[in-house]
C-alpha positions in Angstrom: 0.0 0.0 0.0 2.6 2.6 0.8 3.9 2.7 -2.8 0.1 3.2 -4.3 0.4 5.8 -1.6 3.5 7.5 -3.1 2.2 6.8 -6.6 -1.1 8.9 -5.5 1.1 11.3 -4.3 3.9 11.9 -6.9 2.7 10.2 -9.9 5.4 7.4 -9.0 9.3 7.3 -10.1 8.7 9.0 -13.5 11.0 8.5 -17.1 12.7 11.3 -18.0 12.6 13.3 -14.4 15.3 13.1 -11.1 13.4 12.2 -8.1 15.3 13.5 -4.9 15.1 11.4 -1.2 16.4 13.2 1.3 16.6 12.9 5.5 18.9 12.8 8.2 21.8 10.7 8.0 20.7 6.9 9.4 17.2 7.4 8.9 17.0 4.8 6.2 16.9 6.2 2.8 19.4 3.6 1.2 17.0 0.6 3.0 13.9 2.9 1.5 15.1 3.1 -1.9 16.0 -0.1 -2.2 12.7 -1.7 -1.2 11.5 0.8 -4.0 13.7 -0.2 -6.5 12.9 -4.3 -5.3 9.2 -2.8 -6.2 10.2 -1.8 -9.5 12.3 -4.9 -10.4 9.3 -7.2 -9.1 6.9 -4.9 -11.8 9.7 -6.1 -14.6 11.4 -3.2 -15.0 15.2 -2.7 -15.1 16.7 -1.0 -12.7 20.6 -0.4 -12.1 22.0 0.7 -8.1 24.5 3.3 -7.2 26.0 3.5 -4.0 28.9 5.8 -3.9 29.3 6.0 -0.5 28.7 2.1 0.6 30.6 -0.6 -0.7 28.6 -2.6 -3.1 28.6 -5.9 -0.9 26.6 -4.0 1.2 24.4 -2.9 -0.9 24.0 -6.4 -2.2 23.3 -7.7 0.9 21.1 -5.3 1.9 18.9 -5.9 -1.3 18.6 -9.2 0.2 17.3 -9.3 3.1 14.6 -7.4 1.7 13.8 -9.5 -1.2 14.4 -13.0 1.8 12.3 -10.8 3.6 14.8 -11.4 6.9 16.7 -8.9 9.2 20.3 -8.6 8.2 21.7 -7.8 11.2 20.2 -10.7 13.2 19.9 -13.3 10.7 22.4 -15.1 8.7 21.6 -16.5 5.0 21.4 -20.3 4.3 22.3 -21.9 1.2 18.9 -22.2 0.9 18.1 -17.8 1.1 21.0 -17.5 -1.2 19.7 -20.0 -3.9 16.4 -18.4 -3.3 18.3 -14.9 -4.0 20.1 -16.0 -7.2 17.1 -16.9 -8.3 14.9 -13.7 -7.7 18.0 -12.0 -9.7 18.0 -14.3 -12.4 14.3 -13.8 -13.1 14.9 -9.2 -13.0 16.4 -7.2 -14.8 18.7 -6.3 -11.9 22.5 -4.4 -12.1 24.8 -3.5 -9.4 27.4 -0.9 -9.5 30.3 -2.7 -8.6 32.6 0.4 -7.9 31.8 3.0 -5.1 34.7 6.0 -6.3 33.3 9.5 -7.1 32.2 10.1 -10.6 31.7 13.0 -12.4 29.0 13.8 -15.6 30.7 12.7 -18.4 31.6 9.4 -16.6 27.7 9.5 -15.6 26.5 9.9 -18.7 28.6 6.9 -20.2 27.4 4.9 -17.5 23.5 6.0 -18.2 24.4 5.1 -22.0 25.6 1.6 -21.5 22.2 1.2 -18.8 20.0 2.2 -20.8 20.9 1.0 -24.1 22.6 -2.4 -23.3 21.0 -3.2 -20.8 17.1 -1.7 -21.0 17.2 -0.4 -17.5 14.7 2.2 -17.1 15.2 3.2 -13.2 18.6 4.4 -11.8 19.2 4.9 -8.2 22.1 7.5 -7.4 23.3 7.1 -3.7 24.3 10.1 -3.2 25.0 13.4 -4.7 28.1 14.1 -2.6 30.0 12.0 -4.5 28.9 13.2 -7.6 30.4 16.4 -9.6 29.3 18.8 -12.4 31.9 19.3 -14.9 33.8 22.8 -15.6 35.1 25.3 -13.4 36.0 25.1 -9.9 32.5 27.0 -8.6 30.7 27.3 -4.7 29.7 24.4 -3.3 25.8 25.2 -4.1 26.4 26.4 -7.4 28.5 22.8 -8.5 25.2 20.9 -6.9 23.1 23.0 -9.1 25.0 22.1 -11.8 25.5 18.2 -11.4 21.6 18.2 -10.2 20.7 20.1 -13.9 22.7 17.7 -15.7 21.6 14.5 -14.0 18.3 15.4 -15.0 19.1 16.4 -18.4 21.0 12.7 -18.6 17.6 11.3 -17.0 16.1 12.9 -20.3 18.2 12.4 -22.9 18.1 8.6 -21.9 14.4 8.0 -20.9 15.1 6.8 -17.3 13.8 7.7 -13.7 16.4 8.4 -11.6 16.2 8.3 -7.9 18.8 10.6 -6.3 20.0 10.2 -2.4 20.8 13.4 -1.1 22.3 13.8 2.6 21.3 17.8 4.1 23.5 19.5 5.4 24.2 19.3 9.3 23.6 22.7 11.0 23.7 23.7 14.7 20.4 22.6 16.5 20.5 26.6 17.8 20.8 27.8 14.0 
C-alpha cells in the first residue's frame, strides 16, 4: 500500500525526471530506496544501483534481506536464502554498481548510455550526490550541486530513465 500511496502522491518514479530522497543521516533512505527499487524490479522493470558511499557488498546484501524478507543484522543466509536470492535476480532485470569512487558527468553519462541502451534499464538509483560532480570550473559548493543536479536530469532525459537521487542535508547547529 505505501507505494500506491507515493504513486497517488507523486505520480510514481517517472522517465525522463530526477526524483530526490532526502533525510537525516541513518534514517533509512538507502533501506527505503532499495525496497522501492525491489518494487520496481518485481513490476519487470530494469533497474541499475549506485552506492557511492557504501561498498557494493553492502548494498547487495542489503537488497537481500529485503527481497528474503529477513533482518540482516540478526539473521544469517542459508544456502537455501542465497539460492532463493540468485534466483529472484536471475528472473529481473537487476544491475549493481560494482565500484563505489566519485564520478563525475561525463563518466555518468557513459554509464546511463551503457544502462539504458545495453541493458534496458529504465530506473537508476544515485546514492548520493556528494560524490557526484558537475563538470567545468572550480565553482561554490551550491552552485556545483546546481550544476550536477541540472545535468543528472538532463541525462535522465536524454536517456528516458527515472532516476532516484539520495541526497544527505547538510548538518547545522540545532541553535541555528
Amino acid at each position: 500500500k505505501g507505494f500506491l500511496d507515493l504513486h497517488t502522491c507523486a505520480r510514481g518514479v517517472r522517465i525522463g525526471e530526477v526524483t530526490v530522497v532526502t533525510a537525516d543521516t541513518g534514517s533509512g533512505k538507502t533501506t527505503w530506496c532499495l525496497n522501492l527499487f525491489k518494487h520496481l524490479a518485481d513490476q519487470g522493470k530494469g533497474i541499475w544501483l549506485n552506492s557511492y558511499e557504501m561498498d557494493p557488498k553492502m548494498v547487495n546484501r542489503k537488497l537481500a534481506t529485503i527481497v528474503l524478507q529477513k533482518k540482516m543484522k540478526y539473521q544469517s543466509f542459508s544456502p537455501e536464502d542465497i539460492s532463493k536470492y540468485k534466483h529472484w535476480l536471475a528472473k529481473k532485470n537487476v544491475h549493481l554498481n560494482i565500484t563505489n569512487s566519485k564520478v563525475d558527468i561525463e563518466i555518468l553519462r557513459n554509464l546511463f548510455e551503457m544502462a539504458s541502451l545495453a541493458y534496458g534499464v529504465k530506473y537508476i538509483l544515485l546514492d548520493h550526490l556528494d560524490y557526484i560532480h558537475a563538470n567545468g570550473k572550480k565553482k561554490s559548493t551550491l552552485e556545483n550541486i546546481d550544476d550536477a543536479v541540472r545535468e543528472i536530469h538532463s541525462l535522465a532525459k536524454e536517456f528516458k530513465v527515472g532516476v532516484v537521487l539520495v541526497v544527505h542535508p547538510k548538518q547545522i547547529a540545532e541553535d541555528r
